[in-house]
Backbone as CSV, one residue per row, in Angstrom:
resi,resn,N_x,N_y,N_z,CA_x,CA_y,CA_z,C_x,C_y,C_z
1,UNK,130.410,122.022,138.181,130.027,121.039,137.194,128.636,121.364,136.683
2,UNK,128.541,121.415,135.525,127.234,121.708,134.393,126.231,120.671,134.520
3,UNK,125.330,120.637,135.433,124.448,119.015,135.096,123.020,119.874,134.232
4,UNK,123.386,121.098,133.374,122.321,121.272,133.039,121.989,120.333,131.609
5,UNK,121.071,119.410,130.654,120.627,119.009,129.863,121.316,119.409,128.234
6,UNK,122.211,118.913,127.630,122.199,119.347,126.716,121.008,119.582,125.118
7,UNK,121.011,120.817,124.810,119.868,120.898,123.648,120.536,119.588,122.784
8,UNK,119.270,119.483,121.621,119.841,118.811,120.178,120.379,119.749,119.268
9,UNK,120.765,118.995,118.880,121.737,120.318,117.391,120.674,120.108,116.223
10,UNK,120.666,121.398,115.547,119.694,121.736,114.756,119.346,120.821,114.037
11,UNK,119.924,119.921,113.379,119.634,119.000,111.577,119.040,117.564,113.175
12,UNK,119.036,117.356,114.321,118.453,116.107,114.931,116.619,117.257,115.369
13,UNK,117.023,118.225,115.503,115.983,118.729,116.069,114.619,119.089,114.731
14,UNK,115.664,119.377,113.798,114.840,119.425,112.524,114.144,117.912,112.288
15,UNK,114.617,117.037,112.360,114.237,115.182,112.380,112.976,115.048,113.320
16,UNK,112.838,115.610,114.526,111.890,115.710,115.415,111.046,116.624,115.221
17,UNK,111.043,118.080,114.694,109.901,118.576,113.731,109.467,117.873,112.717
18,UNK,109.871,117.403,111.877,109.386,116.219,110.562,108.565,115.589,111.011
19,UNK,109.065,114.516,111.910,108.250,113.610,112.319,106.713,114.120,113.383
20,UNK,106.845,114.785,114.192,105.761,115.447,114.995,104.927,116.399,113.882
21,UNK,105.528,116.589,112.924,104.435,117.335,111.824,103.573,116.552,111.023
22,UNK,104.066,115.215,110.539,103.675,114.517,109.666,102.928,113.379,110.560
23,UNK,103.221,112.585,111.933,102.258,112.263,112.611,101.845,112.392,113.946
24,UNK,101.816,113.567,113.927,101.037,114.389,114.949,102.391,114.598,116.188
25,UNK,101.955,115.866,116.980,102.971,116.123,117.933,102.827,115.254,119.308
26,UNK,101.920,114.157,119.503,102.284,113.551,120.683,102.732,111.784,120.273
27,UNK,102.829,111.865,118.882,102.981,110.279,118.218,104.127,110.168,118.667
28,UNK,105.294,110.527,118.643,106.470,110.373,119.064,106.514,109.722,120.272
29,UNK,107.241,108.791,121.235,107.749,108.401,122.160,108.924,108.337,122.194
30,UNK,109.899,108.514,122.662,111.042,108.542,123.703,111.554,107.208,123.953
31,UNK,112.333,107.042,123.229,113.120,104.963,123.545,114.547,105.545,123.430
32,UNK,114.687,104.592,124.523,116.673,104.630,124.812,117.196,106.304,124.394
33,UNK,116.311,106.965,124.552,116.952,108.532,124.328,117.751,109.139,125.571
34,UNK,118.569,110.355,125.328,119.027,111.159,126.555,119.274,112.379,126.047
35,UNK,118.360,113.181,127.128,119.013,114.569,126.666,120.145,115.142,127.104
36,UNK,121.372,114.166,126.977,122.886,114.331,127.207,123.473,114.254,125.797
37,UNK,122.360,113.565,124.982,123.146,113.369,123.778,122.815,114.217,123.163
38,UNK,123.390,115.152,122.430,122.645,116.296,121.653,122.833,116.162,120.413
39,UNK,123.770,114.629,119.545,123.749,114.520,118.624,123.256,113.545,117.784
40,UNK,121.720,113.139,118.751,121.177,111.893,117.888,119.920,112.109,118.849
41,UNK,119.175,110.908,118.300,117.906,110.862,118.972,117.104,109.302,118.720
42,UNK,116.354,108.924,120.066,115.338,107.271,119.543,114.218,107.433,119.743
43,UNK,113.377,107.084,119.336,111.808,106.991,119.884,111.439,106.068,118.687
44,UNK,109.901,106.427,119.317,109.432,105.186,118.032,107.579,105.841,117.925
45,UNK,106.863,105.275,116.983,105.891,106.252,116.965,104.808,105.594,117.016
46,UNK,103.681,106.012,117.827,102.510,105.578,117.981,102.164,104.719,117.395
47,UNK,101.954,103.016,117.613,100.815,101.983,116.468,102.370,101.745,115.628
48,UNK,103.447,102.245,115.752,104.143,101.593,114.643,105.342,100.577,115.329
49,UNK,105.031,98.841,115.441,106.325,98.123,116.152,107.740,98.362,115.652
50,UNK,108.411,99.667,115.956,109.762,99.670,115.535,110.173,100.816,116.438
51,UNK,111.865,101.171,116.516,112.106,101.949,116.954,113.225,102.655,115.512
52,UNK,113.431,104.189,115.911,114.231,104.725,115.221,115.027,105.400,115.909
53,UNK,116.949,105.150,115.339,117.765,105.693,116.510,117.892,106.767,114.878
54,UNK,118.365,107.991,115.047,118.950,108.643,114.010,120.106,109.456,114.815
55,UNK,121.096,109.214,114.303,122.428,109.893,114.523,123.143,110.941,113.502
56,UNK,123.899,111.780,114.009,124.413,112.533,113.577,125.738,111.929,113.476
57,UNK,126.553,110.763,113.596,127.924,110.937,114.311,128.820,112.093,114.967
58,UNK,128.147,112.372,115.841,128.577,113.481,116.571,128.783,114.704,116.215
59,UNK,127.811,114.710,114.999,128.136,116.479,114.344,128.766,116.105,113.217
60,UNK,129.566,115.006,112.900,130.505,114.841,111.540,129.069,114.785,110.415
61,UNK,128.104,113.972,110.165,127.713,114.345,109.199,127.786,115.279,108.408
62,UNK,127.152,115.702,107.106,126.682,116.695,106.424,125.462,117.079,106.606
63,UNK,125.193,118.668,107.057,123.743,118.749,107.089,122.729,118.088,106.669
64,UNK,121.514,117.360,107.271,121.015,116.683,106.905,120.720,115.204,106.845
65,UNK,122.350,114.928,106.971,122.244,113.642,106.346,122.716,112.928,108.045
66,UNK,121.810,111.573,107.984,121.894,110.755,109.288,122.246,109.362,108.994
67,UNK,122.653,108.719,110.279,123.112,107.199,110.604,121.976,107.122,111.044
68,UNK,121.149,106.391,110.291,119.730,105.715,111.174,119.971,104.166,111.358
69,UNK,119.192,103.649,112.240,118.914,102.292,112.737,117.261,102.160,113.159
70,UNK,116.566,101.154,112.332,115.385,101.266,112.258,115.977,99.439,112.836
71,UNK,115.044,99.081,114.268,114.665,97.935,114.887,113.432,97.792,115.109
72,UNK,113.317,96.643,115.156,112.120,95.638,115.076,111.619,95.643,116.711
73,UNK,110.656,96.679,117.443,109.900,96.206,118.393,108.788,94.916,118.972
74,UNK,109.204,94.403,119.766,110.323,94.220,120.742,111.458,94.534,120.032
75,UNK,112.408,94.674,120.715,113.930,94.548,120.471,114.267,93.247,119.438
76,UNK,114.899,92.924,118.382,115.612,91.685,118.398,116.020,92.152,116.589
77,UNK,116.083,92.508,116.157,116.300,92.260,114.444,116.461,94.118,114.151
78,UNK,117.207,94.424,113.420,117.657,95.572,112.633,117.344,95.763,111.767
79,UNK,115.856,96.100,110.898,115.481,95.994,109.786,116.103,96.761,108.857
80,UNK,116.798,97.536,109.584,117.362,98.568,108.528,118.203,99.264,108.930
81,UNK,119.649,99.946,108.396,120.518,100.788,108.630,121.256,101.384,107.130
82,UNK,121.527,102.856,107.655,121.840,103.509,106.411,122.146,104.747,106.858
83,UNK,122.921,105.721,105.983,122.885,106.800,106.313,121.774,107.377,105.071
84,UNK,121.400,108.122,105.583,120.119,108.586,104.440,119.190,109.970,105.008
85,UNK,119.421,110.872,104.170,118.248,112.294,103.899,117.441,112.219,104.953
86,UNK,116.808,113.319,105.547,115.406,113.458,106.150,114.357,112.934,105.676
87,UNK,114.319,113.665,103.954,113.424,112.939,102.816,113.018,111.502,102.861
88,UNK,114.525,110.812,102.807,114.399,109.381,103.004,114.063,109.058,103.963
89,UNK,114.432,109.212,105.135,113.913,108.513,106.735,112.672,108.491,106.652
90,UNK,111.651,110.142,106.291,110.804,109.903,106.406,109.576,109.243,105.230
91,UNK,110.451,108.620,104.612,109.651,107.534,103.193,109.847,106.218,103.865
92,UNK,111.041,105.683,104.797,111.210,104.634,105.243,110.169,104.708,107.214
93,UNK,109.599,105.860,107.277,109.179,105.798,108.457,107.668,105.447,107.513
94,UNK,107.177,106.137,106.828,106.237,106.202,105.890,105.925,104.236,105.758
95,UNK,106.720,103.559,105.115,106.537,102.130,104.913,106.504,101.442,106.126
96,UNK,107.622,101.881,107.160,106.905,101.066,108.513,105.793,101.008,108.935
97,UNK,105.153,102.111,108.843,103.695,102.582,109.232,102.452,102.213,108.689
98,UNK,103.151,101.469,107.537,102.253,100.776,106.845,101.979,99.145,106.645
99,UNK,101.717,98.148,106.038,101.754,97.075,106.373,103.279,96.500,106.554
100,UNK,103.503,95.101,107.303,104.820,94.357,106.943,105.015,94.197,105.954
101,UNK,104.862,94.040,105.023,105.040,93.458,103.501,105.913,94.600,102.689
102,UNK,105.250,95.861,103.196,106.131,96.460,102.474,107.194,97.481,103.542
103,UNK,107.751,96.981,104.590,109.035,97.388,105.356,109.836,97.383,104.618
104,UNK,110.837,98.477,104.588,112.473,98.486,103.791,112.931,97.488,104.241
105,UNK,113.745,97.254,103.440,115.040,95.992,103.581,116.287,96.900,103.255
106,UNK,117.102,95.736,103.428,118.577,96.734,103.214,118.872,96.490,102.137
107,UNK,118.034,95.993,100.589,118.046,96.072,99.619,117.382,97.312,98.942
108,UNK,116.342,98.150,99.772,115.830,99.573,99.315,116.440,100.707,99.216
């Protein structure tokens, strides 16, 4: 039996370069993640109350393109879900990071 760690698949691992480039490589934290899953990923980023799950559905996507779930730290409210671009995630990680007022809605 294999208990070795599975890698991420390239287009989740590319999501985790983005983000460690744009705010810094130790901003990232690690929420509800496993490196069993190799086709998604959660953390949430330094100073910002939210978490981000981004999924691949198991590889079915199209390059690129993800099932995200952006929650409200603590836990309790889903501010946002969509499938949407790297581009986009990181314009909607971009507004979390910035005041409440202007957080996506699921009208953006």
């Amino acid at each position: 039996m294999n208990c070795e760690p599975k890698m991420k698949i390239s287009s989740v691992e590319n999501v985790i370069r983005a983000f460690r480039a744009r705010y810094g490589r130790d901003a990232l934290v690690p929420y509800a993640d496993s490196d069993d899953d190799a086709y998604g990923t959660s953390f949430m980023i330094n100073d910002v109350p939210a978490t981000f799950s981004v999924l691949t559905q198991d590889g079915t996507l199209p390059e690129g393109q993800y099932d995200i779930q952006i929650e409200s730290y603590p836990p309790g409210d889903y501010l946002f879900t969509n499938i949407v671009s790297l581009e986009e995630l990181l314009r909607l990680a971009d507004l979390m990071a910035g005041p409440q007022e202007q957080w996506p809605t699921q009208q953006d």
